[in-house]
VOGU-3710 file (C-alpha; in Angstrom, 3 decimals, decimal comma):
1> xxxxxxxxxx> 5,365/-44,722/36,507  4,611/-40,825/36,842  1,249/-40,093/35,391  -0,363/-37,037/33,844  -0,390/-34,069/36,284  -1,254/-30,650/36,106  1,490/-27,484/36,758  0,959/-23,904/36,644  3,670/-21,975/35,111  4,280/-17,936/34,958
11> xxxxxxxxxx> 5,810/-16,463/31,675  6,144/-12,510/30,894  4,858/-11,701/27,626  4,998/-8,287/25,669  1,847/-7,605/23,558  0,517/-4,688/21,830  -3,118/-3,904/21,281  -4,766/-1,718/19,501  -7,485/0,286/20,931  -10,515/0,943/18,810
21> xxxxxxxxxx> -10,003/5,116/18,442  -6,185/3,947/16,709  -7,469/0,877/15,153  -10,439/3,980/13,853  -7,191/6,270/12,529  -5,608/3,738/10,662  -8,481/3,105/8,841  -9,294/6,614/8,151  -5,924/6,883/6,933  -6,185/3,957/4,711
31> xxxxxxxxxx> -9,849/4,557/2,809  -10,534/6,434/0,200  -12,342/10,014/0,550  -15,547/8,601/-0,613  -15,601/5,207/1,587  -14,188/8,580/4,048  -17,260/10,091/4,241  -19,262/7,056/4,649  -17,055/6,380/7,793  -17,558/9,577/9,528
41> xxxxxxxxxx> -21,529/9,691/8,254  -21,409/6,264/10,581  -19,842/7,847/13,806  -22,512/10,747/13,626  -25,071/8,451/13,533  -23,909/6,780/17,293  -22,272/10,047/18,685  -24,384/12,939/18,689  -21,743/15,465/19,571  -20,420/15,182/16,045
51> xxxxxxxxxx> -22,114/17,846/14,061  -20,858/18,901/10,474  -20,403/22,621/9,490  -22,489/23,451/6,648  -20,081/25,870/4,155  -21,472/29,002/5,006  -21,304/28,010/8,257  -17,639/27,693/8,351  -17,019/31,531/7,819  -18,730/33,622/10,303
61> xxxxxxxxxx> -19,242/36,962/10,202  -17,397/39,640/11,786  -18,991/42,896/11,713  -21,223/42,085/14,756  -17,981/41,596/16,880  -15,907/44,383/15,697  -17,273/46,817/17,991  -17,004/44,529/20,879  -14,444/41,617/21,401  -16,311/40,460/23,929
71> xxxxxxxxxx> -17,163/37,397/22,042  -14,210/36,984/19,836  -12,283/36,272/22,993  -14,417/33,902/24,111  -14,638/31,815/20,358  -11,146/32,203/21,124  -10,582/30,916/24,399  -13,412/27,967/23,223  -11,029/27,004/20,315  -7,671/26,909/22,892
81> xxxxxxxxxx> -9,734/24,586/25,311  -10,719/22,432/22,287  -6,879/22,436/21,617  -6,083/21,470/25,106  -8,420/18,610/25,102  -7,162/17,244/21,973  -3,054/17,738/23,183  -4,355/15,960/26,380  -5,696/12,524/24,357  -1,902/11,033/23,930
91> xxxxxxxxxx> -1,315/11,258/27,368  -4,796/9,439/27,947  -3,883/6,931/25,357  -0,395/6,542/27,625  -2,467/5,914/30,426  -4,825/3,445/29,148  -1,362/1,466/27,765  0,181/1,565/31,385  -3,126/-0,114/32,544  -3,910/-2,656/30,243
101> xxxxxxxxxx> -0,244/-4,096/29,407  2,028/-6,558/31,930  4,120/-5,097/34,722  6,877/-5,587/33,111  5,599/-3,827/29,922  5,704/0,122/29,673  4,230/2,458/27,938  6,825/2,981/25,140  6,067/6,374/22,898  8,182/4,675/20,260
111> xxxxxxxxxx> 6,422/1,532/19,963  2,804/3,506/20,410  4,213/5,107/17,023  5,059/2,205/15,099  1,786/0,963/16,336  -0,135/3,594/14,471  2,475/3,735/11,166  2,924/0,093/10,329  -0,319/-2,018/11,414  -3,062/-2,413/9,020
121> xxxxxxxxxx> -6,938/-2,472/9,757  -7,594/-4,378/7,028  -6,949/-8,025/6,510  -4,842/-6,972/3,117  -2,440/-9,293/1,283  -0,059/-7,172/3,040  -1,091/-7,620/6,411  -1,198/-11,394/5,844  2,371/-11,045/4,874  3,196/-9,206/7,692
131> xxxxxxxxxx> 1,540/-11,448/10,333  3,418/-14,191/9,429  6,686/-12,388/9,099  6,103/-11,510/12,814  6,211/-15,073/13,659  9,110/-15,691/11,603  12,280/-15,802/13,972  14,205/-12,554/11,986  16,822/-10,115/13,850  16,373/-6,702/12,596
141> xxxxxxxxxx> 18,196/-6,032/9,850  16,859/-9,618/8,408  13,459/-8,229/9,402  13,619/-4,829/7,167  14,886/-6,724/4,153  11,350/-9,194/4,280  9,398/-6,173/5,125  11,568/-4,703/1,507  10,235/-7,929/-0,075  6,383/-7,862/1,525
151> xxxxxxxxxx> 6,343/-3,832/0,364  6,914/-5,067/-3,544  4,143/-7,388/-3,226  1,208/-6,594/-5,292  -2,567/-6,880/-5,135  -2,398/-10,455/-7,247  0,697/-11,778/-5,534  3,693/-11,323/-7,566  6,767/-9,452/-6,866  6,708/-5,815/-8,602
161> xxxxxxxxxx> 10,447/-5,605/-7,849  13,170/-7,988/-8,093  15,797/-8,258/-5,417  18,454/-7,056/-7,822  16,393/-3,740/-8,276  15,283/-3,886/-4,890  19,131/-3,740/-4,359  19,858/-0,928/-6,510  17,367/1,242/-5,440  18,013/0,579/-1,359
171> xxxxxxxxxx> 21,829/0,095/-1,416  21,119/-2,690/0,622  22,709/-6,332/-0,075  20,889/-8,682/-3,171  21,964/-11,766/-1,985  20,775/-11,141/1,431  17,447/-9,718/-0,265  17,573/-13,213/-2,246  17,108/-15,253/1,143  14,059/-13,173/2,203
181> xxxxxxxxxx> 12,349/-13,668/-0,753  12,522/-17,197/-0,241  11,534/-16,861/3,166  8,532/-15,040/1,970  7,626/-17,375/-0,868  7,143/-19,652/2,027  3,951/-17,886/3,060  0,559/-18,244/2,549  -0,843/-18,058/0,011  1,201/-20,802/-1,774
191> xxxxxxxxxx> 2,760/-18,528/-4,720  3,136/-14,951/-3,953  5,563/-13,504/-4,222  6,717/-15,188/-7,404  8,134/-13,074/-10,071  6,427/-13,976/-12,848  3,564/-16,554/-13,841  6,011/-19,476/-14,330  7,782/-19,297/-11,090  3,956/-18,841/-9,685
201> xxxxxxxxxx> 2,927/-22,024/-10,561  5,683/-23,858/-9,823  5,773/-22,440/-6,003  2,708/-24,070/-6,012  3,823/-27,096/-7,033  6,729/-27,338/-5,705  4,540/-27,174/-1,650  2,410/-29,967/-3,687  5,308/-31,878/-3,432  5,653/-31,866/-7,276
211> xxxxxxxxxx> 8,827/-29,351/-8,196  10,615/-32,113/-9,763  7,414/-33,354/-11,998  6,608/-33,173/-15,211  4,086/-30,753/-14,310  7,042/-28,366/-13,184  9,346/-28,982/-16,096  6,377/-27,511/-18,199  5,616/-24,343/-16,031  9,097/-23,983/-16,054
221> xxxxxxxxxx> 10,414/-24,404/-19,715  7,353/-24,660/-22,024  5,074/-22,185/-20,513  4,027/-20,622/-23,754  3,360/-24,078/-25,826  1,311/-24,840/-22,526  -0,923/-21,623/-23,097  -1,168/-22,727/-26,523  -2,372/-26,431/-26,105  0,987/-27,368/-28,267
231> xxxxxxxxxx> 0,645/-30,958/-25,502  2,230/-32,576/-28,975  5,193/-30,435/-29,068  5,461/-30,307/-25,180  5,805/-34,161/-25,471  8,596/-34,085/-27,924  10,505/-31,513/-25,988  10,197/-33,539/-23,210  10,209/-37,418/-24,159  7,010/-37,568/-22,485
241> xxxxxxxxxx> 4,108/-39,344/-23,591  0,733/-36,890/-25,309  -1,454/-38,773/-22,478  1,056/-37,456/-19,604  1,229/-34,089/-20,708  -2,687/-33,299/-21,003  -3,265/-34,720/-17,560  -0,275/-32,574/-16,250  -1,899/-29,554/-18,198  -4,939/-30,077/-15,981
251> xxxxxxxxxx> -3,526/-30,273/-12,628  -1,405/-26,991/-13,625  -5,000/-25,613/-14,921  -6,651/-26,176/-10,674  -3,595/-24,048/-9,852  -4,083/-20,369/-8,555  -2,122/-17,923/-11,149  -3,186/-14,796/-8,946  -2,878/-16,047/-5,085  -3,220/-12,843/-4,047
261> xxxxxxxxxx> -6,477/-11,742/-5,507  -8,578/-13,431/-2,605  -7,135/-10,550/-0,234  -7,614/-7,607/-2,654  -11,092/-5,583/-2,023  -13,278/-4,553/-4,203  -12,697/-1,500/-7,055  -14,158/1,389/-6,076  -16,929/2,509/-8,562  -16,014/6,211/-8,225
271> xxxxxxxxxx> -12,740/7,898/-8,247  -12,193/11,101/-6,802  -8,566/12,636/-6,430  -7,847/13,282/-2,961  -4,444/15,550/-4,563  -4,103/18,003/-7,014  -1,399/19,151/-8,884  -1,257/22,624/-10,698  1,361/24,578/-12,183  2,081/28,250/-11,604
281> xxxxxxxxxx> 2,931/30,838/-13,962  6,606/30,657/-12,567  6,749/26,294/-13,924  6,042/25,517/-10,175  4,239/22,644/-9,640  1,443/22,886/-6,105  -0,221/20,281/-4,370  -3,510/21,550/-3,416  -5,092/19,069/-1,095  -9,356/18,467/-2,397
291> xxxxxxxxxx> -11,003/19,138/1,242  -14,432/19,880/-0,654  -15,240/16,190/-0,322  -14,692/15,610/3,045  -16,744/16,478/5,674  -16,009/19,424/8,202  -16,599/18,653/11,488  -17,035/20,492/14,978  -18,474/19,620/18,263  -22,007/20,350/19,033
301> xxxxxxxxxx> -22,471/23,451/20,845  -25,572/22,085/22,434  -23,687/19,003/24,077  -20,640/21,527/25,311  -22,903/23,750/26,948  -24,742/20,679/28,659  -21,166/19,346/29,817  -20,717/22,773/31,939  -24,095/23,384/32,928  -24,414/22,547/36,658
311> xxxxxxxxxx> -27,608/20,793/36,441  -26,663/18,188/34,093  -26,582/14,558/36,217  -23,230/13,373/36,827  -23,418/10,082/34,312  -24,639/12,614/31,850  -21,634/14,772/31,693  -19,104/11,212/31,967  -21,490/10,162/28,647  -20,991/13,513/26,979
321> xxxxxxxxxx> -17,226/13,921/27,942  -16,412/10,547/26,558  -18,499/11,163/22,940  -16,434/14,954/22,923  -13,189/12,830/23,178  -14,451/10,659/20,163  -15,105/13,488/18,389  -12,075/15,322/19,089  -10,058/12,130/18,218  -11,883/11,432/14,771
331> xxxxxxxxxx> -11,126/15,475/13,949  -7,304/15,097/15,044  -7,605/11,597/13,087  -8,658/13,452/9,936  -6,406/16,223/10,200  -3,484/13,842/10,587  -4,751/11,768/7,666  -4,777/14,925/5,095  -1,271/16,175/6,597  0,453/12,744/5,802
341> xxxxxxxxxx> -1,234/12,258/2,087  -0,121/16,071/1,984  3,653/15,334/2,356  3,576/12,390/0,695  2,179/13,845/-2,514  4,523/16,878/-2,601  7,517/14,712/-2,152  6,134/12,860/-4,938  5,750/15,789/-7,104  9,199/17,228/-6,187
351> xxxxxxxxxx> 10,995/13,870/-7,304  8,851/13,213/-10,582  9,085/16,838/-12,022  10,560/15,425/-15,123  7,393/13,397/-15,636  5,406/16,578/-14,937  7,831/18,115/-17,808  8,104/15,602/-20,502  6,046/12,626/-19,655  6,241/8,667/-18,613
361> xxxxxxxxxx> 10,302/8,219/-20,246  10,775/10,422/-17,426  9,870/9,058/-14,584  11,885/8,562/-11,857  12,509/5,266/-9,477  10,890/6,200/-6,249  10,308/3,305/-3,436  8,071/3,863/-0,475  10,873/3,692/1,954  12,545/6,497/0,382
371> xxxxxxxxxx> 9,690/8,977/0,692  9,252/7,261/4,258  12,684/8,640/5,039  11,736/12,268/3,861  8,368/11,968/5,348  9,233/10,863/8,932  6,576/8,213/8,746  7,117/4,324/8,617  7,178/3,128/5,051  4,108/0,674/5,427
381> xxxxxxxxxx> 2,007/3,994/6,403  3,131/5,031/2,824  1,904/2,172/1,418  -1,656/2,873/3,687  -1,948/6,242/2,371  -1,674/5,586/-1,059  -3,354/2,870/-1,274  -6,442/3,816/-2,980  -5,669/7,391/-3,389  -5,695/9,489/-7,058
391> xxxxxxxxxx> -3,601/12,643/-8,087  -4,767/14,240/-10,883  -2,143/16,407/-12,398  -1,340/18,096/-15,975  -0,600/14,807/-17,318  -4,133/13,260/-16,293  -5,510/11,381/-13,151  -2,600/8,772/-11,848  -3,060/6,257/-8,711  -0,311/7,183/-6,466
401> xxxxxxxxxx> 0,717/3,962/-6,614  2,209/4,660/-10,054  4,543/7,120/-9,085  6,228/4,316/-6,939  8,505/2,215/-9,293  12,039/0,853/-8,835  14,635/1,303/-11,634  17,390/0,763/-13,526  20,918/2,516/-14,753  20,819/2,963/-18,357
411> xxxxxxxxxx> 24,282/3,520/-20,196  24,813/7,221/-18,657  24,662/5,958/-14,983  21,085/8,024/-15,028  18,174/6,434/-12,919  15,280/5,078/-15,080  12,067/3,828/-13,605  10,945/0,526/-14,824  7,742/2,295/-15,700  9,704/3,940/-18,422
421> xxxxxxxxxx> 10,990/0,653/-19,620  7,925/-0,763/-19,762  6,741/2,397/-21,967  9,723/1,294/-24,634  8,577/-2,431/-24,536  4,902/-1,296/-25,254  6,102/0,958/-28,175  8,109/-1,487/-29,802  5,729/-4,258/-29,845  3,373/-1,494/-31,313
431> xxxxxxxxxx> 5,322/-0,890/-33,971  6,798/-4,551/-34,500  6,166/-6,574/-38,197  3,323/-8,874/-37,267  4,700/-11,404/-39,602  7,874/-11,167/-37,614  7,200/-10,441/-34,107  10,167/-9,305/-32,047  11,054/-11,987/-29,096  12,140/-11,156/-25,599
441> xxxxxxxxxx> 15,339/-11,881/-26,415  14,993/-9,172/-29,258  13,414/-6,792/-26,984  15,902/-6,798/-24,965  19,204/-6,316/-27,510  16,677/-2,949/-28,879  16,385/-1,918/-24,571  20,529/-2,773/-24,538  20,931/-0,524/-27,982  19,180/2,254/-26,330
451> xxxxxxxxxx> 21,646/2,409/-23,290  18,579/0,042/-21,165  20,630/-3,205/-20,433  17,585/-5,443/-18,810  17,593/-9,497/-19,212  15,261/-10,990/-21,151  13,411/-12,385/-17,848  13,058/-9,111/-17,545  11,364/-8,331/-20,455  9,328/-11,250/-20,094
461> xxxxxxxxxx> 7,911/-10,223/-16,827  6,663/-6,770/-17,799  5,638/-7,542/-21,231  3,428/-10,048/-18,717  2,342/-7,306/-16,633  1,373/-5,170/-19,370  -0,785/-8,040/-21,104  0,527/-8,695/-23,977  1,122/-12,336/-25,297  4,410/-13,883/-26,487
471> xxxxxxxxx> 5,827/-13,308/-29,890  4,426/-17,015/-31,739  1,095/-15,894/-30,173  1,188/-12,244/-31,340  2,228/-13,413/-34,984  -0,869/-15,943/-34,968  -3,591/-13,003/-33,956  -1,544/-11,050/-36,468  -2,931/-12,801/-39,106
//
C-alpha cells in the first residue's frame, strides 16, 4: 500500500504585476481633481524633490535674458535633459519587467499597455467583475462580449444596457451577448447584473436554492402587490395560503436589492469640473481642460544641483536620482492623465452636438468602446477616466458618465439614446390623469406612436431607474 509522499514539480507560469509608480498612474487617472490634489500633496510630503510652482512663478521673465542667451540656453538644455530622463523611464520600466518575470516570460510592450489601460487600483464593482472573469475559462472573442456585459454594470449592480441594445449599438451577436450575461450573473455578488429589481431578487434566490419557490413566483409575477403588502391578493393569485406569503415576503425583505452598493465609494462632497465646454462665436463648441485646480509641479532646483555637485556622497546622489525619477514619473503621470480626459471629452462633445444644440431628446447613443476606438485607449480606461469626472457645458454641469448611453432606432432608422427615452417616459407620467395613471403597457403604445418601439420591460426598467412607482401606486399618492 503506497503511502503519502512528497514530489516536487516545475510548472511555467505567466504573471503580470504591477509596480507601484503604474499602480500610482492608474490611480491618478482614476480620482477626481480634488481627491488629485490630495494625492500629489501626499508624495511631496515623502519626496522632497517635488516642489510646486507658485503662478507667478510659472512665467518668468525675459528681459534679463534678452541681451544675453547665455541662460536661456541653458533653461533650455535643463528642460531637454528633463525630457530625456522622462523618455528614458519606459525603457527602465522594460527592464525592471525582464527581471522580475519567469524566463520564459518577456517583456511584452503590448501587454505593459493593457496593463496600464484596463487594470483598476481600486477594488470597484468593476474590478470584482473583472477578477473573476479572468478566472473564467473564455477564448477571446467570448472574453470581449463579458467584458461588454461587466462595462454596463452600474454602481448598484444592475445592467444599464440590455444585450439586445448592447447588440445594436456594437454590431456584435445578442444571443452570444445573452450567454455572457448569464455567465456574469454567476458572479459575486449574488444579483448583479440583473436587469431590473425583479430579476435581482430572484438571482438571489435562485443561488439560495429557491428559483422555483413561492418566494420566486412573487418577485417574479407580483412584484408590485409585494411592495404594496397586497399578501391577500398575492395569495389568491397564487392559491397560496396568507400565512405562506408573509413569511415568503420576509425572506425576500433579508435580500440585497442593490448588491453592488457595498463596492461603490463614497460621494464626493465637492464637485469641480475637470472639462469645460464653451461655444465660439462661429457655433463651435471647445473643450478647455480646468488646470487651475491641479497642482503644477517641477523638480527642485536645490536637489538637481546636489545630484551634479561632486561632493555629494555616492548613496546621496542614488537617493536623490531615484526621488527625481518619482517625480518625473508622477509629472508624465499627470500629463498623461489630462491628455486622455482631454480626448475623451472632445470626442464626447463632437458626437453629442445635437444635445449641445437642442437638449436631452437629442442625445446620442455613445458606448465606451466606441470612444475607446477613436481614442486609442482600452475601453475600461474610459470607464477610469470618467469615472468621477464633471463637464460643465451650456446646458449645465453633467457627469461624463451621462453622455454614455446605448440606444434605440425609432421609426426613421435614426439613433436615439435611451436617455432620451427616458426623458419621454418622465414627461408623460408628468402630465398623466392621476385618477387614471398610464401603465407600462400604455407607456409604451404612446413611445410606439411616437416612432420609439420599446417593450414594456423596457419601460418598466427605466421608469425604475428614474424612481418613480407603478401606475396603482401613483394613482393612490394621487389622491
Amino acid at each position: 500500500m503506497n503511502g503519502p509522499s512528497l514530489s516536487q514539480t516545475q510548472q511555467q507560469r505567466m504573471q503580470l504585476s504591477l509596480a507601484p509608480q503604474m499602480r500610482q498612474s492608474l490611480e491618478l487617472l482614476q480620482v477626481p481633481v480634488l481627491e488629485l490634489r490630495t494625492l500629489v500633496q501626499q508624495e511631496m510630503e515623502v519626496n522632497p524633490t517635488l516642489e510646486e510652482l507658485s503662478p507667478d512663478a510659472e512665467a518668468p521673465e525675459t528681459a534679463e535674458t534678452e541681451g544675453d542667451g547665455a541662460e536661456e540656453n541653458a533653461e533650455a538644455e535643463e528642460a531637454f535633459d528633463e525630457f530625456e530622463m522622462i523618455a528614458q523611464l519606459d525603457d527602465e520600466w522594460k527592464e525592471y519587467y525582464t527581471q522580475t518575470q519567469s524566463p520564459v516570460s518577456r517583456f511584452d510592450p503590448d501587454r505593459h499597455q493593457f496593463a496600464l489601460d484596463s487594470l483598476s487600483v481600486s477594488d470597484s464593482l468593476q474590478q470584482h467583475l473583472m477578477n473573476q472573469l479572468t478566472m473564467a475559462d473564455l477564448g477571446g472573442d467570448e472574453r470581449h462580449l463579458a467584458e461588454l456585459i461587466v462595462g454596463s454594470v452600474d454602481d448598484d449592480g444592475y445592467l444599464t444596457s440590455t444585450p439586445e441594445e448592447l447588440a445594436m449599438s456594437t454590431g456584435e451577436n445578442p444571443e452570444k451577448l445573452q450567454e455572457m450575461l448569464e455567465l456574469v450573473q454567476e458572479f459575486d455578488p449574488i444579483g448583479v447584473a440583473a436587469r431590473d429589481l425583479s430579476e435581482c431578487l430572484f438571482l438571489q434566490l435562485k443561488r439560495l436554492g429557491r428559483g422555483e419557490s413561492l418566494a420566486a413566483t412573487m418577485v417574479q409575477r407580483h412584484l408590485d402587490l409585494l411592495a404594496g403588502h397586497k399578501y391577500a391578493e398575492i395569495a389568491r393569485a397564487t392559491g397560496a395560503s396568507v400565512t405562506d406569503v408573509e413569511k415568503e415576503a420576509r425572506l425576500i425583505g433579508t435580500l440585497d436589492p442593490k448588491p453592488g452598493r457595498r463596492f461603490a465609494a463614497e460621494s464626493p462632497h465637492y464637485v469641480l469640473p475637470e472639462v469645460t465646454v464653451i461655444r465660439n462665436d462661429e457655433g463651435e463648441y471647445l473643450v478647455v481642460m480646468n488646470n487651475d485646480n491641479l497642482p503644477h509641479l517641477h523638480v527642485s532646483e536645490h536637489y538637481r544641483q546636489l545630484m551634479h555637485d561632486g561632493d555629494t556622497a555616492k548613496e546621496v546622489k542614488q537617493y536623490i536620482r531615484d526621488k527625481v525619477r518619482s517625480s518625473l514619473f508622477l509629472i508624465k503621470s499627470i500629463n498623461q492623465r489630462q491628455q486622455t480626459i482631454y480626448n475623451i471629452a472632445r470626442e464626447i462633445v463632437r458626437v453629442q452636438k445635437d444635445f449641445l444644440d437642442n437638449g436631452v431628446t437629442h442625445l446620442r447613443p455613445l458606448t465606451m468602446s466606441e470612444v475607446a476606438g477613436v481614442v486609442g485607449v482600452h475601453e475600461t480606461t474610459v470607464s477610469r477616466a470618467i469615472s468621477g469626472k464633471y463637464m460643465q457645458t451650456p446646458r449645465g454641469m453633467y457627469e461624463m458618465k451621462y453622455f454614455f448611453t446605448p440606444g434605440f432606432k425609432n421609426a426613421d432608422g435614426q439613433s436615439v439614446s435611451n436617455q432620451a427615452i427616458k426623458d419621454a417616459i418622465s414627461r408623460m407620467i408628468d402630465e398623466e390623469d392621476l385618477r387614471h395613471p398610464l401603465s407600462d403597457q400604455a407607456i409604451a403604445k404612446q413611445l410606439a406612436d411616437t416612432g420609439y418601439h420599446v417593450a414594456r420591460r423596457t419601460v418598466a426598467k427605466y421608469r425604475e431607474e428614474l424612481k418613480i412607482l407603478p401606475s396603482h401606486l401613483r394613482k393612490s399618492s394621487g389622491g
